[in-house]
N, CA, C and O atoms as CSV, one atom per row, in Angstrom:
chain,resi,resn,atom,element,x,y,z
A,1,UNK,N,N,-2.517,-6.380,5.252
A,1,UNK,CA,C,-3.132,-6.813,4.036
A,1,UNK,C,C,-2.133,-6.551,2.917
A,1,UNK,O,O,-1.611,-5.438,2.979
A,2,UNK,N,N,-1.796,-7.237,2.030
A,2,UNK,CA,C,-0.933,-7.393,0.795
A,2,UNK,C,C,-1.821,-7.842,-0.289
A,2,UNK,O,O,-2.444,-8.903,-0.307
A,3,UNK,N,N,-1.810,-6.503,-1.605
A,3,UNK,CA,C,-2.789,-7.192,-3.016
A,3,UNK,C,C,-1.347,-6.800,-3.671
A,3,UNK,O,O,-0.414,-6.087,-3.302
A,4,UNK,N,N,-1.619,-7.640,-4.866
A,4,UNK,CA,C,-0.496,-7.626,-5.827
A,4,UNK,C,C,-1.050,-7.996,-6.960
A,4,UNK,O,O,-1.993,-8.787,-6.950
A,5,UNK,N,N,-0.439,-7.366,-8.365
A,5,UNK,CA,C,-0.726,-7.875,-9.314
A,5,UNK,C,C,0.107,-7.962,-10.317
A,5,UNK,O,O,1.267,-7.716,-9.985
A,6,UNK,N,N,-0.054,-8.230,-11.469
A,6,UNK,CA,C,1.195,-8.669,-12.597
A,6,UNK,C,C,0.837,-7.644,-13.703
A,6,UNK,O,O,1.178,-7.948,-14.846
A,7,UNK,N,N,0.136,-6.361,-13.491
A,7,UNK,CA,C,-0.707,-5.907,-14.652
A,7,UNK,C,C,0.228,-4.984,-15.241
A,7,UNK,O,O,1.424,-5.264,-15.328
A,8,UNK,N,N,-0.206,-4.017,-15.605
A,8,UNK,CA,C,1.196,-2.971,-16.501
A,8,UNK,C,C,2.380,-1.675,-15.462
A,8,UNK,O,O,3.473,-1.173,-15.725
A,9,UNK,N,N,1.343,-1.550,-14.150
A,9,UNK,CA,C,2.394,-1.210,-13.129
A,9,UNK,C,C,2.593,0.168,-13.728
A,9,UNK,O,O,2.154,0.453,-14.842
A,10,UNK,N,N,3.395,1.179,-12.819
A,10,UNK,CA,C,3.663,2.235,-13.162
A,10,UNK,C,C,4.604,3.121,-12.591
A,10,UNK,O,O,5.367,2.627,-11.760
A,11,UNK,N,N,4.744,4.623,-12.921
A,11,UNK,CA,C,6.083,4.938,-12.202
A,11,UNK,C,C,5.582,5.553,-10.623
A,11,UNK,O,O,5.614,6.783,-10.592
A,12,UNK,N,N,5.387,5.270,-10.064
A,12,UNK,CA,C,4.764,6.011,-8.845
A,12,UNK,C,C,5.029,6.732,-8.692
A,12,UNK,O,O,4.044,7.428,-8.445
A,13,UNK,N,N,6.249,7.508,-8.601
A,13,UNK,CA,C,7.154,8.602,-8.643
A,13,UNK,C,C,5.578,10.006,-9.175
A,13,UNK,O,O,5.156,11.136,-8.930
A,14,UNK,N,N,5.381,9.029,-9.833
A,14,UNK,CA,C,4.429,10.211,-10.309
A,14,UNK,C,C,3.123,10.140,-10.951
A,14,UNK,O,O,2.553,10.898,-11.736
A,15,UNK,N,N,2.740,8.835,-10.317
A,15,UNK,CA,C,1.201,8.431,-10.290
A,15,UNK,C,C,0.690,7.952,-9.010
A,15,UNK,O,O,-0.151,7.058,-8.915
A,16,UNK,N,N,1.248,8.599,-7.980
A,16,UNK,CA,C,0.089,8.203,-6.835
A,16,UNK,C,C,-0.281,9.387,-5.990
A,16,UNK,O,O,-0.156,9.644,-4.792
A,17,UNK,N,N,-1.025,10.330,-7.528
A,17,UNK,CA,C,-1.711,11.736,-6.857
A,17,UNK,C,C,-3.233,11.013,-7.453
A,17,UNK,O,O,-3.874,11.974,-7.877
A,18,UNK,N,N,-3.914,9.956,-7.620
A,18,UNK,CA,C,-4.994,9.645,-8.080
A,18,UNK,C,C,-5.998,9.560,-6.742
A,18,UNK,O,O,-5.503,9.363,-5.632
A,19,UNK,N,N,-7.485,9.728,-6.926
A,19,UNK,CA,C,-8.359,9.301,-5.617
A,19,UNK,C,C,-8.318,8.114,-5.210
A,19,UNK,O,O,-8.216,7.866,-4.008
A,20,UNK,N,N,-8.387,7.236,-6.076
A,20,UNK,CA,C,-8.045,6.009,-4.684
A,20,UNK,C,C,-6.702,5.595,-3.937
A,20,UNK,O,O,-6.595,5.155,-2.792
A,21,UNK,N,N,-5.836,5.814,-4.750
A,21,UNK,CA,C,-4.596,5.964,-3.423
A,21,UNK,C,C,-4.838,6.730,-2.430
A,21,UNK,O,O,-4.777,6.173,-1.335
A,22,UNK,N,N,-5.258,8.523,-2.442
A,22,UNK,CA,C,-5.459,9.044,-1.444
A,22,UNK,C,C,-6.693,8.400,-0.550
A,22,UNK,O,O,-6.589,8.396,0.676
A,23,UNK,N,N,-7.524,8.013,-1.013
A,23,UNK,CA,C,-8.691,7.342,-0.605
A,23,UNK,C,C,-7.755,5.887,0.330
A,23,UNK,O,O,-7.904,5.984,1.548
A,24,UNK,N,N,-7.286,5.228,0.088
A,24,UNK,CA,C,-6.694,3.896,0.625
A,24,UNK,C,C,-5.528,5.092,2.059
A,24,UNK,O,O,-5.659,4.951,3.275
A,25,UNK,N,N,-4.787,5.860,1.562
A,25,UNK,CA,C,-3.826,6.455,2.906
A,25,UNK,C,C,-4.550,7.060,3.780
A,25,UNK,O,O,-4.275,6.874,4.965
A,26,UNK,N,N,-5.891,8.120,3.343
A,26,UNK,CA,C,-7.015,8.526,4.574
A,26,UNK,C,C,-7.404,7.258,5.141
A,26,UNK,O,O,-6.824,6.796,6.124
A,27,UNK,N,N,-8.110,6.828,4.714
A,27,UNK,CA,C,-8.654,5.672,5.575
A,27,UNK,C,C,-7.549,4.733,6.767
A,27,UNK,O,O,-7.917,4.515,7.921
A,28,UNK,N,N,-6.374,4.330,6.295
A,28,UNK,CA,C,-5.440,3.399,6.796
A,28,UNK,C,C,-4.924,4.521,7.685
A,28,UNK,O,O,-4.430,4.272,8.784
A,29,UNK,N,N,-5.073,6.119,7.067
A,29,UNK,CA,C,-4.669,7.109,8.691
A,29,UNK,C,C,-5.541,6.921,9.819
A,29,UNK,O,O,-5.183,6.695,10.975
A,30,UNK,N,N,-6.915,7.052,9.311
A,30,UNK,CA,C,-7.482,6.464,10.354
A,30,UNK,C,C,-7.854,5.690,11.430
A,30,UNK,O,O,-8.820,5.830,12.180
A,31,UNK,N,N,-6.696,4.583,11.422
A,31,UNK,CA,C,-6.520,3.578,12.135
A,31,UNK,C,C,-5.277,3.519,12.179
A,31,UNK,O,O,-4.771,2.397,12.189
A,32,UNK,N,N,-4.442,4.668,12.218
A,32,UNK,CA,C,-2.752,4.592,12.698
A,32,UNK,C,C,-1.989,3.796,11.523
A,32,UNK,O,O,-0.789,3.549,11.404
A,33,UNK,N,N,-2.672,3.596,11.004
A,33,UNK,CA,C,-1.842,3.346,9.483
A,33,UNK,C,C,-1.051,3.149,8.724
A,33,UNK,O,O,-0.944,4.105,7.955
A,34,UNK,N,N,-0.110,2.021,8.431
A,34,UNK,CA,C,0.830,2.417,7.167
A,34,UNK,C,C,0.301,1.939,5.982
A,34,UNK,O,O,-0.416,0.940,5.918
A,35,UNK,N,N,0.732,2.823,4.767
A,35,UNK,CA,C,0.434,2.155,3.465
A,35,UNK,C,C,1.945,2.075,2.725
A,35,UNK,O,O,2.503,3.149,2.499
A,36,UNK,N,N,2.472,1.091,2.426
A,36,UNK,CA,C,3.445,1.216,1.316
A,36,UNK,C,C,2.919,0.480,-0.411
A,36,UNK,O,O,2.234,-0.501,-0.702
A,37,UNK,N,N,3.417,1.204,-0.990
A,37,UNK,CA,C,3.546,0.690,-2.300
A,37,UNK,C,C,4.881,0.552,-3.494
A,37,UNK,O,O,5.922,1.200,-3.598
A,38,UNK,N,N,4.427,-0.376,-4.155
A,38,UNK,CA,C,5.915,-0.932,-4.675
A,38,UNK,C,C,5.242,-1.095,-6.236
A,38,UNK,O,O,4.168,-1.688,-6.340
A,39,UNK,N,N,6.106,-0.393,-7.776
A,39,UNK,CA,C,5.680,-0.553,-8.594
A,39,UNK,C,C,6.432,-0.399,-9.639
A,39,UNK,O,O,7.562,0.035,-9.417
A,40,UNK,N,N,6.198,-0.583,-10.517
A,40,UNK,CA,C,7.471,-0.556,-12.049
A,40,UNK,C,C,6.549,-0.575,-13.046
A,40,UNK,O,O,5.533,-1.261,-13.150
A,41,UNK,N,N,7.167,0.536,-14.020
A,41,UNK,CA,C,6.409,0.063,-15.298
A,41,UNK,C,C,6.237,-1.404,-16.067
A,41,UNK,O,O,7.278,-1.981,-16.380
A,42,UNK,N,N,5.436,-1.796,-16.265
A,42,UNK,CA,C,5.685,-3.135,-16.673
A,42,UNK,C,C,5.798,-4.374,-15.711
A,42,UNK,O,O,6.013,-5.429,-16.308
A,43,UNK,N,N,5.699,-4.459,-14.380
A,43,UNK,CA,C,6.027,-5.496,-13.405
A,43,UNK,C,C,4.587,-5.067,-11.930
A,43,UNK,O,O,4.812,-5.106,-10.720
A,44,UNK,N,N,3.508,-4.778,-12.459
A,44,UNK,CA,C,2.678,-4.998,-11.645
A,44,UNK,C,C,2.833,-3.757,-10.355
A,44,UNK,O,O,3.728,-2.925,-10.207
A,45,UNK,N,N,1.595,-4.005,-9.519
A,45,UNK,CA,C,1.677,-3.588,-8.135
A,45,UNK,C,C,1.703,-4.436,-7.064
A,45,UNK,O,O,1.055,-5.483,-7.062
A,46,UNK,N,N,2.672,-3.938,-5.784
A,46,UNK,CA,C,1.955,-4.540,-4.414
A,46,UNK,C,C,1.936,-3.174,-3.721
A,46,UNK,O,O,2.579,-2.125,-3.772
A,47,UNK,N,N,0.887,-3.686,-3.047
A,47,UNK,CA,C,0.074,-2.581,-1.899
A,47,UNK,C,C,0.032,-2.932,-0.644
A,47,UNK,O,O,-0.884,-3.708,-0.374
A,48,UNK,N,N,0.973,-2.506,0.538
A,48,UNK,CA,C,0.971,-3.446,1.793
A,48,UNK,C,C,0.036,-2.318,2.561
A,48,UNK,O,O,0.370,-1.141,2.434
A,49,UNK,N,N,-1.002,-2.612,3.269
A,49,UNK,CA,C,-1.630,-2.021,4.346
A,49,UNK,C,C,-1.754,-2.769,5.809
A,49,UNK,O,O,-2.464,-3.685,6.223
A,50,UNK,N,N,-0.811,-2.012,6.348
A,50,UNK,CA,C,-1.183,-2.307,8.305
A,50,UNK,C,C,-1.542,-1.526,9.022
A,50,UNK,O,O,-0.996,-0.422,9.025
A,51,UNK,N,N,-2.640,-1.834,9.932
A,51,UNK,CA,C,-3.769,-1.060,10.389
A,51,UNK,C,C,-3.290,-1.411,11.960
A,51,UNK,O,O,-3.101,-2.602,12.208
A,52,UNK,N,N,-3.150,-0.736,12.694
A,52,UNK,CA,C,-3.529,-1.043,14.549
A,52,UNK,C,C,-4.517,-0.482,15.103
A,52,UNK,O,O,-4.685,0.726,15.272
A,53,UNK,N,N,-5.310,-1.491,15.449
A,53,UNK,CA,C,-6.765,-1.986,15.826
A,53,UNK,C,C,-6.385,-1.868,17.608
A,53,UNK,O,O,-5.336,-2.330,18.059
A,54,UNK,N,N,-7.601,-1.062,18.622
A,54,UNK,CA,C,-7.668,-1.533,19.582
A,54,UNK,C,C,-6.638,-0.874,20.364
A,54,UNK,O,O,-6.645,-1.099,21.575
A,55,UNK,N,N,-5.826,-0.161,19.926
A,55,UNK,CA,C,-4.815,0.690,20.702
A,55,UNK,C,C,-3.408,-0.501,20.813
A,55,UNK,O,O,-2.406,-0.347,21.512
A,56,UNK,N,N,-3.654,-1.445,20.082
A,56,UNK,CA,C,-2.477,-2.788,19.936
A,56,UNK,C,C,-1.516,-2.457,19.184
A,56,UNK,O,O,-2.220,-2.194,18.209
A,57,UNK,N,N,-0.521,-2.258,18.842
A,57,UNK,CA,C,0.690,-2.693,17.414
A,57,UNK,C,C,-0.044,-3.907,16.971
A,57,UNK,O,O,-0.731,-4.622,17.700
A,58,UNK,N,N,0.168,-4.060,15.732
A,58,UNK,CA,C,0.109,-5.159,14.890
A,58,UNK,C,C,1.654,-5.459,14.768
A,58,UNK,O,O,2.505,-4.587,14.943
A,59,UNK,N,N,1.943,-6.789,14.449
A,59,UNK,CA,C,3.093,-6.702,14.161
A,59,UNK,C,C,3.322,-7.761,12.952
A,59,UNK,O,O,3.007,-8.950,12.999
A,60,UNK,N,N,3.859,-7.174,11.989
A,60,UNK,CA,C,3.482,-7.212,10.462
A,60,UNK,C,C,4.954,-8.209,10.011
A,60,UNK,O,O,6.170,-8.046,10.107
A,61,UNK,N,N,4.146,-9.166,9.545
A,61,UNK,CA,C,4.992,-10.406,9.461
A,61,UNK,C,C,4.879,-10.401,7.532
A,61,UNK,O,O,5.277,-11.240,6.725
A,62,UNK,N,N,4.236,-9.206,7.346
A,62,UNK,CA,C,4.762,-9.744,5.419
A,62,UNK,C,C,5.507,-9.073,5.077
A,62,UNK,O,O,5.442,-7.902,5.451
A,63,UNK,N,N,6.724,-9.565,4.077
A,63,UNK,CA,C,7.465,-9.008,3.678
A,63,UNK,C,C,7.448,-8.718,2.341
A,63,UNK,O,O,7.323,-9.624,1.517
A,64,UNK,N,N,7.630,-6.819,1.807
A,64,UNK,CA,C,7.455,-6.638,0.440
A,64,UNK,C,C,8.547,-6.467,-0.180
A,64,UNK,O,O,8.992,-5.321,-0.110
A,65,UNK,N,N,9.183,-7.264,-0.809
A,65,UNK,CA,C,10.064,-7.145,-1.725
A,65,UNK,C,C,9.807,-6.670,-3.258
A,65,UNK,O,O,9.051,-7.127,-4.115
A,66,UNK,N,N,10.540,-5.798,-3.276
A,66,UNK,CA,C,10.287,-5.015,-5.123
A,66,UNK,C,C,10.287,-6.040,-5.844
A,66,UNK,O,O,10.151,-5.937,-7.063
């Protein structure tokens, strides 16, 4: 799953101690999980989440470019 947006973005470095980030990495642990995120002050977020379902790899065909 990939959300993205164009909104004011931030330094992550030192804003992703908030509850719903931790809330989005528990959950996506739960299902073997990766979460990456990509952000800039001023240039929005993307949020890539891949989940393996079923004891399968997924194999993750989106690519996040900064």
């Amino acid at each position: 799953m990939l959300i993205s947006d164009n909104g004011t973005g931030s330094d992550i470095l030192k804003d992703l101690n908030g509850v719903g980030i931790k809330n989005i990495k528990s959950t996506a642990g739960l299902f073997n999980g990766t979460v990456t995120i990509i952000s800039k002050p001023g240039r929005g977020y993307k949020l890539k989440v891949a989940l393996c379902l079923n004891d399968h790899q997924i194999v993750d065909y989106l690519p996040l470019a900064g």
